[in-house]
C-alpha positions as CSV (number, residue, x, y, z in Angstrom):
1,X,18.0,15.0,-3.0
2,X,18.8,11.3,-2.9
3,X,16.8,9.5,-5.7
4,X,14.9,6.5,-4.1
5,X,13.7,3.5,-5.9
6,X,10.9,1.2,-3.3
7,X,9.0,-1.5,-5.2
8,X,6.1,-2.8,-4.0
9,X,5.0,-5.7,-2.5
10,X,1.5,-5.4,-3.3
11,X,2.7,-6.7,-7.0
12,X,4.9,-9.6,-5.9
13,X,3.7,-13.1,-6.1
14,X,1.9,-13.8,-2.9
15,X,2.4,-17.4,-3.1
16,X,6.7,-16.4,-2.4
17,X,6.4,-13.3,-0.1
18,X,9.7,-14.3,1.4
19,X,11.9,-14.6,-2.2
20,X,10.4,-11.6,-3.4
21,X,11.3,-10.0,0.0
22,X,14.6,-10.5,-0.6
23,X,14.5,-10.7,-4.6
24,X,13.8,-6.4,-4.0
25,X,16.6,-6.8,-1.1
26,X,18.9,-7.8,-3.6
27,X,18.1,-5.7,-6.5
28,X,19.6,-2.5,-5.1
29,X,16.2,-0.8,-4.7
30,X,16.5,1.3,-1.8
31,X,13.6,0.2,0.1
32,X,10.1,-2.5,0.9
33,X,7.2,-0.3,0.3
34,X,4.7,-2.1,2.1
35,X,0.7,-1.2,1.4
36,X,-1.9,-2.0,4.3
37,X,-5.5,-1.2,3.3
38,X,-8.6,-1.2,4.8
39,X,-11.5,-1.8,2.8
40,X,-13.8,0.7,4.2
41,X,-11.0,3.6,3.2
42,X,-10.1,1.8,-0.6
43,X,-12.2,-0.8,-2.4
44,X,-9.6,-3.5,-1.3
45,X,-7.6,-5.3,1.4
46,X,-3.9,-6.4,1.6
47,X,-1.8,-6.8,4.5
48,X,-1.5,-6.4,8.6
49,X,1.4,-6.5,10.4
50,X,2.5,-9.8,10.0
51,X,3.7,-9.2,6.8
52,X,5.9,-6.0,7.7
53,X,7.5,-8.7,10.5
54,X,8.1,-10.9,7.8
55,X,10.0,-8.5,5.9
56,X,11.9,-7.9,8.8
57,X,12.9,-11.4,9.7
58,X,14.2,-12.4,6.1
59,X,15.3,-9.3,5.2
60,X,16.4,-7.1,8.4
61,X,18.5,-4.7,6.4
62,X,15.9,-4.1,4.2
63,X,14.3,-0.6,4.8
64,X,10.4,-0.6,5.1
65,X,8.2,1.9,4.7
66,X,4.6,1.0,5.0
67,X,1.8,2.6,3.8
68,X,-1.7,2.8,6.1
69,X,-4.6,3.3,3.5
70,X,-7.1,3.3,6.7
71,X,-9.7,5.3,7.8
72,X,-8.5,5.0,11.1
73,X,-4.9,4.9,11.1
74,X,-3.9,6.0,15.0
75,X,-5.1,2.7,16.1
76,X,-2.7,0.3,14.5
77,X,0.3,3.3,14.7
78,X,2.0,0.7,18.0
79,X,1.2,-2.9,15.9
80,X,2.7,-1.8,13.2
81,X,5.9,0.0,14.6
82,X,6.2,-3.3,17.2
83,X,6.2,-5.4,13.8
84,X,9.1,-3.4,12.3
85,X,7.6,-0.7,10.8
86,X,10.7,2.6,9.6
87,X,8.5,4.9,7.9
88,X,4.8,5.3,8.6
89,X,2.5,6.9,5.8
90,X,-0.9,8.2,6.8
91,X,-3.6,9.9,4.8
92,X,-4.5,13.6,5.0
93,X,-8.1,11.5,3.9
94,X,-7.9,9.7,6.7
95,X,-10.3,10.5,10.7
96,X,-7.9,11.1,13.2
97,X,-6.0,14.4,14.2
98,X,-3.0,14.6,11.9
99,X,-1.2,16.5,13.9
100,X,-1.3,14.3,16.9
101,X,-0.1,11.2,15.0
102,X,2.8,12.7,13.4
103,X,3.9,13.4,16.4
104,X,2.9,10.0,17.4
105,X,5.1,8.3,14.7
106,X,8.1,10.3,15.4
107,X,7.8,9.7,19.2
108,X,8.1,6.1,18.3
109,X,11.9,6.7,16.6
110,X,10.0,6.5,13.3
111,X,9.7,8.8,9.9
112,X,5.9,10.1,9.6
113,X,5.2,10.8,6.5
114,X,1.8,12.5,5.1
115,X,0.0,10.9,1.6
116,X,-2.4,12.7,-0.4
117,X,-4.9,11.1,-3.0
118,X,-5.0,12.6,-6.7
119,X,-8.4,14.1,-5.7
120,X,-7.3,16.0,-2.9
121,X,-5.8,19.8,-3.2
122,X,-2.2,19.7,-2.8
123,X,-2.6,22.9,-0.4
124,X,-4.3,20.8,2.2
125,X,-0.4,19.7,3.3
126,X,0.8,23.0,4.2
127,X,-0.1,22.9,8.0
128,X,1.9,20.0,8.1
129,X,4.7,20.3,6.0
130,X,7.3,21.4,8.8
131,X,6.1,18.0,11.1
132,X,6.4,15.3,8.1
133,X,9.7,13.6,6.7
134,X,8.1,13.0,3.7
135,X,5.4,13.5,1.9
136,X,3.8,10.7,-1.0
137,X,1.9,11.9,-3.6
138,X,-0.3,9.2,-4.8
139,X,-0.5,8.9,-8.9
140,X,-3.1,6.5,-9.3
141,X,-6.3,6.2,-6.9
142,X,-5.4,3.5,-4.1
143,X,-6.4,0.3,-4.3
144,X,-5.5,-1.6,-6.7
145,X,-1.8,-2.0,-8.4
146,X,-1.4,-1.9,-12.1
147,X,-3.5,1.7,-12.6
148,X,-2.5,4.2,-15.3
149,X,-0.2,7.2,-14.1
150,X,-2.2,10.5,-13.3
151,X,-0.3,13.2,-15.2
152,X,-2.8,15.7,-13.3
153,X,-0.9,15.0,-10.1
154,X,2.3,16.2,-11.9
155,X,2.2,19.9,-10.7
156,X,1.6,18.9,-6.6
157,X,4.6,17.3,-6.7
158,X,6.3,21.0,-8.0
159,X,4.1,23.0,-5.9
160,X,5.7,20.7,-2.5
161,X,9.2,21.0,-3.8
162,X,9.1,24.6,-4.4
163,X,7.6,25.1,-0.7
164,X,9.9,21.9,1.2
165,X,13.4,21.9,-0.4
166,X,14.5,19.6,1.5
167,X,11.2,17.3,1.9
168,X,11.9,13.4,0.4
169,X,8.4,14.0,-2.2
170,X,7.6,10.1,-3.3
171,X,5.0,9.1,-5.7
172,X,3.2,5.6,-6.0
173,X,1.0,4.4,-9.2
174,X,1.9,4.1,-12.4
175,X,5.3,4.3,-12.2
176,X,7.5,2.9,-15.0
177,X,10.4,4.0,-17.2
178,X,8.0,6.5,-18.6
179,X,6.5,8.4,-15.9
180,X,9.5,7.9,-13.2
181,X,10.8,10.6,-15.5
182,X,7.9,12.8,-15.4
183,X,7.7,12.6,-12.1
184,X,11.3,13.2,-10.9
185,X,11.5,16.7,-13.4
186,X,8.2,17.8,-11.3
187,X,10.1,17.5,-8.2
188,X,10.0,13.9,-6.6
189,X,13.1,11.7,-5.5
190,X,11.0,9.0,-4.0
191,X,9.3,6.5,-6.8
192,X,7.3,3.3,-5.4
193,X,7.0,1.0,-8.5
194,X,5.3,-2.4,-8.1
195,X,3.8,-4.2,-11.4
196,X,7.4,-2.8,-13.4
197,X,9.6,-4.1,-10.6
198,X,8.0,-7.2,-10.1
199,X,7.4,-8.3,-13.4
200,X,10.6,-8.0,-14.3
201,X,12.5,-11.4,-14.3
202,X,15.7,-9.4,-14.0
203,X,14.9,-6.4,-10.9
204,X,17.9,-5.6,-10.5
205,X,18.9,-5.1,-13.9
206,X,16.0,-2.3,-13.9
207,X,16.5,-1.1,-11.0
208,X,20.1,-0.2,-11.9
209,X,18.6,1.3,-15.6
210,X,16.2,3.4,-13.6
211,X,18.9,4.7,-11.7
212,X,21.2,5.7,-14.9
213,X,17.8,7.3,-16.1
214,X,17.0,9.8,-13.7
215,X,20.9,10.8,-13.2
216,X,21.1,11.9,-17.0
């Protein structure tokens, strides 16, 4: 599996949302991962889809995969795929027929991918594992960057590789040069870091050093 590296823009400096766009452009990262929360689904709010259009106007090249932490998720699916939108995550948490909106997603042209909240059984996922492209297992609870790194969450990311093969498996929370490593010997190849990448003067430099990491 392709290892992925996607740092998030929740933990850039919202006062430059258009240099850090392109700051993660330019470090080699492989992706924007882009968080949109509603604060009656996580004790927070962040973004709409203004900001994925942003990401797309300074940095068109740059993949984005945005993550809906929303109760509601099937009613912004169009907004957010009009606003440039590649990769839509919704939440098995989340009040709408999951099955309907993956499909949904992928009518669009777009990946659909499935996220699941440390609390939640990893088992819950395997109606859905043929219909998803991938699936993000979240290591912290959402809300809030900056969390400590669930180690519990470790064996769902095992228990979905030994079941999808060929499933991109991403985590979010936590991640630094410690548990990026943890995490891609459980089975993931997708690793969303925001308070390491962005608080790094030098991404790119860690980026590449990440890289070198996981290939041994």
């Amino acid at each position: 599996m392709k290892i992925e590296i996607l740092p998030s823009l929740l933990a850039a400096d919202y006062g430059r949302f258009a240099d850090e766009i392109r700051r993660a452009e330019d470090s080699g990262a492989d992706a924007l991962h882009i968080d949109i929360m509603d604060p009656t689904f996580v004790p927070n709010m962040s973004f709409g889809p203004d900001i994925v259009a942003l990401a797309r106007r300074v940095a068109p090249g740059f993949y984005r995969n945005v993550h809906l932490m929303m109760n509601r998720p099937d009613l912004y699916l169009e907004a957010f795929a009009r606003a440039g939108a590649q990769t839509l995550q919704i939440h098995i948490e989340s009040d709408c027929d999951l099955h309907t909106e993956l499909a949904r997603i992928r009518a669009m042209g777009l990946k659909a991918a499935i996220v699941l909240n440390p609390e939640t059984p990893v088992e819950r996922l395997a109606p859905y594992l043929g219909e998803i492209d991938e699936a993000l297992v979240m290591t912290v609870h959402p809300g809030y960057g900056g969390q400590k790194f669930i180690t519990d969450c470790l064996p769902k990311l095992s228990w979905l590789r030994a079941r999808a093969p060929g499933l991109d498996i991403m985590i979010d929370g936590g991640a630094n040069a410690e548990t990026i490593p943890q995490a891609f010997a459980a089975g993931a190849n997708q690793f969303v870091a925001g308070s390491h990448l962005f608080g790094k003067a030098d991404m790119k430099s860690e980026v590449a050093r990440l890289r070198r990491q996981l290939a041994g």
